[in-house]
Every structure is written in C-alpha cells, then in structure tokens.
N, C-alpha and C positions, 0 to 999 in steps of 0.2 A: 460613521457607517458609509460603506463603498457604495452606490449605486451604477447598477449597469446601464448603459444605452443604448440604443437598440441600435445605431450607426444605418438607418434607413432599408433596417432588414423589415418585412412586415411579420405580423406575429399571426399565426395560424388562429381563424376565427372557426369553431366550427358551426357556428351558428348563420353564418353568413350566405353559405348557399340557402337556407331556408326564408333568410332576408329578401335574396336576390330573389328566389322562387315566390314568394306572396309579393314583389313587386310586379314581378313580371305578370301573374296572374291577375292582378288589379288593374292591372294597368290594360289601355286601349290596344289591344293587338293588330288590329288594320290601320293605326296611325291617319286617320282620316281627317286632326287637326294640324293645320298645318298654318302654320300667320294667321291663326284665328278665325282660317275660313275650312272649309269642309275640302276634300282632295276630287280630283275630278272622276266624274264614273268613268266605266272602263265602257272601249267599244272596241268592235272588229269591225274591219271595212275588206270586202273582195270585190274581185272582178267578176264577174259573172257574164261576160260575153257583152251583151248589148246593155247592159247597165252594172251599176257598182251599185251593192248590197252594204249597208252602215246597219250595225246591231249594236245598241250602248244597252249596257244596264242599270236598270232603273228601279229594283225595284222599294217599294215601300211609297209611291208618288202615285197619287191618281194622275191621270189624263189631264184637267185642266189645269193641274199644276204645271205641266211641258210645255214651253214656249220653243216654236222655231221662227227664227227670222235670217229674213235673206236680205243683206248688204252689199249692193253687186257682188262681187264672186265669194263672198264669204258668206256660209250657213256659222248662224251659233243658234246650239240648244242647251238651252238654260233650263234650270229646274228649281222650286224653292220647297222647301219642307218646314213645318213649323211641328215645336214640340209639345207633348202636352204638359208640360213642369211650367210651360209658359205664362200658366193659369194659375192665377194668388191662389184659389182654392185648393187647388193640388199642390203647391210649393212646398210645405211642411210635409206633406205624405211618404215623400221620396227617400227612401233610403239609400237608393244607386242611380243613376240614371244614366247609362252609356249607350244609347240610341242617339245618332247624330242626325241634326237638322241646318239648315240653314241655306246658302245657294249652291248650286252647282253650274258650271257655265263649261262650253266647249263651244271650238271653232273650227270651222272647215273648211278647205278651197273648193268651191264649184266651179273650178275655170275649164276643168272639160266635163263639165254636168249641165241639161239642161235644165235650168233651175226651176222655168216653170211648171214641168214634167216632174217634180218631185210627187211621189204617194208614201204617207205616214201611216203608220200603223202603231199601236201600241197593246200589249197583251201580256200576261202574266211577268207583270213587271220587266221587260223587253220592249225598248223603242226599234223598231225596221224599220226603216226609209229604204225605200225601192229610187236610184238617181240614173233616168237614162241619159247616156252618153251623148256627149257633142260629138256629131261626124265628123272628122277630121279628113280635109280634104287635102290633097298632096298634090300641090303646085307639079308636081313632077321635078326630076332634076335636072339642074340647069349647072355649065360650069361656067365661071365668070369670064371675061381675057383680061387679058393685062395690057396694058397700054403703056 
C-alpha cells in the first residue's frame, strides 16, 4: 500500500479557529503577567503651566495600599494588592480566578519638581499628584571667547 506525505503542506483543520477562539477567550487579554510580576499601571503626566499634573490608574487598591517615596530626584509609587484565593478556606472554591494581585511599582524624575510641594490625592480609583515646578532661572546668555 502507497502512502502519501504531506511534503510540509498543512492540512486544513476546521476545527481550529474554534480552538484558537476558546484559547483566546480564556486566556488573560490585558496580559498583565509578565516575569511573574503584574505590568505596571498606566499614567498621564501634563503641563499645566505652574505645575505638572501625574494621573496613574489605580483602581481596585485602597489608599493605604499606595506608597509614595521620594529618593532625591526620583518619586516611585508602588502598590500591593493581595488576593482573596490566598485564603486556604477559599482555595478549593475557585473555579476561575483572573483578578491580578501582587506589586506594582513606577518611577519618576522630580528634577524640575519641587518635591516638597507635592499634594496626593486619591479618588475613584485615580491617584493625582499635583507637582509644582522648580523656577528655572536663566543665567542669561553669555558667549564664550576663544583664546
């Protein structure tokens, strides 16, 4: 008996997009594990004239969960989140659990912020930091001479 080979043709599945389709759908769509650590939140930072405006999003954290510390010119706001499957009692219970916990951390230059001037605000899951400006004062121009 002759057998044919398929010479590295592939063979039409048509069950495959419905494959691809319930992986996709199972699976984590914001991609938020990444090396086993959570991805970092998202923020906006504007100018606003006399200070720079920082909006990260936050939510699902209370308040004493948000740590901000300032490292000379570096802010990092870190965040932890714990889950509730973390509890032997509820471990068995879970049938899905794709609610991510664990830390979150960001970093920032304050090198034209006055650091001690920062005000934090936190509210419907939205951190605001209000950061007023270092004056930047201009020596004026000067041209060198050459010797």
């Amino acid at each position: 008996m002759l057998r044919r080979r398929n010479n590295g043709l592939s063979v039409y599945n048509p069950f495959r997009e419905m494959d691809n389709f319930e992986r996709n759908f199972f699976s984590d769509p914001f991609d938020f594990f990444n090396d086993g650590s959570i991805a970092d939140f998202k923020t906006d930072i504007t100018d606003e004239g006399d200070h720079y405006k920082l909006q990260a999003d936050m939510p699902g954290f209370s308040k004493d969960d948000i740590h901000l510390d300032i490292n000379g010119n570096t802010l990092t706001l870190s965040a932890e989140r714990h889950s509730d499957h973390e509890d032997k009692d509820k471990h068995g219970k879970y049938i899905r659990c794709e609610r991510s916990y664990g830390s979150y951390s960001r970093s920032f230059d304050l090198s034209n912020v006055k650091a001690d001037e920062i005000k934090a605000k936190y509210h419907n899951g939205v951190l605001t930091l209000t950061m007023p400006k270092k004056e930047i004062t201009s020596g004026g121009s000067k041209r060198l001479e050459i010797e």
